[in-house]
N, C-alpha and C positions, 0 to 999 in steps of 0.2 A: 504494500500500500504506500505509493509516495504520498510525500511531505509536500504542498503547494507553499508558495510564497505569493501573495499578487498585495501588488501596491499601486495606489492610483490618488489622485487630488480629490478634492470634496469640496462640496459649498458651503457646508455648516458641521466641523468635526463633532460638535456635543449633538447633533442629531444623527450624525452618522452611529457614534459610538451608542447611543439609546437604542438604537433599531432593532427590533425583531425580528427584518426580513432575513438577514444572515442564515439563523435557525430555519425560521420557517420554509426558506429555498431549499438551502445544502443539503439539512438533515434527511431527507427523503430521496434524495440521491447518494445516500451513502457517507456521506461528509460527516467527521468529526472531530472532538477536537481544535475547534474554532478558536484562536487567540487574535485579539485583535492589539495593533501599536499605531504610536502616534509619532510623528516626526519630529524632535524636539527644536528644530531647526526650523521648521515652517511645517507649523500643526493641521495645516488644511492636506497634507501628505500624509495618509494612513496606508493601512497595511493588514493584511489577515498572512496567518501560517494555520492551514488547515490537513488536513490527511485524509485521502479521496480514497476510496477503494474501488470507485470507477471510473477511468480520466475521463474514457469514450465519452460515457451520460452526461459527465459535466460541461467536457468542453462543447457537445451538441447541444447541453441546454442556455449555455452562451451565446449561443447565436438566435435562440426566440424571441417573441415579441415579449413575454411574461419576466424575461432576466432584464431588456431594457428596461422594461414597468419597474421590476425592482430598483435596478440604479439609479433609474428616475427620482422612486421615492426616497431614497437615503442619499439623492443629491452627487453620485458620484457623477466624476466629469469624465463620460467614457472611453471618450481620447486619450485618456492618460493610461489608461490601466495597462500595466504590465504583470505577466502569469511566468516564476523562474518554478522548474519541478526538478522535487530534489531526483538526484544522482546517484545510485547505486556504486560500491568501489570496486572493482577488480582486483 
């Protein structure tokens, strides 16, 4: 099960940080685990490290109109979002 990393800019980090879509999206795709950070340097910069056990489901459900609905509501600016998935070692 990788480790996701995604970080992305926000329009209101204390409403981002409140939100219950996170749960309510991920959790039924497998996702757990959810820790969220703030960027101490420029706090509208958040961050989730979460642990996918389906990357497929996820990253196709990234691309619905229901995942934009979400970023919408928790204000993320979805041009920004970057997704790094961790790395297994050899």
């Amino acid at each position: 099960m990788p480790t996701v990393m995604a970080y992305h800019d926000v329009a209101d980090t204390e409403h981002w940080l409140a939100s219950p879509k996170r749960e309510e999206i991920f959790a039924p795709l497998g996702v757990t685990n959810i820790r969220t950070f703030v960027d101490p340097e420029n706090p509208r910069r958040v961050g989730v490290l979460m642990d996918i056990s389906d990357m497929d489901a996820v990253m196709s459900f990234m691309e619905t109109q229901e995942a934009a609905d979400a970023m919408a509501f928790d204000g993320v600016l979805p041009e920004t979002l970057v997704m790094l998935v961790e790395q297994g070692t050899s």
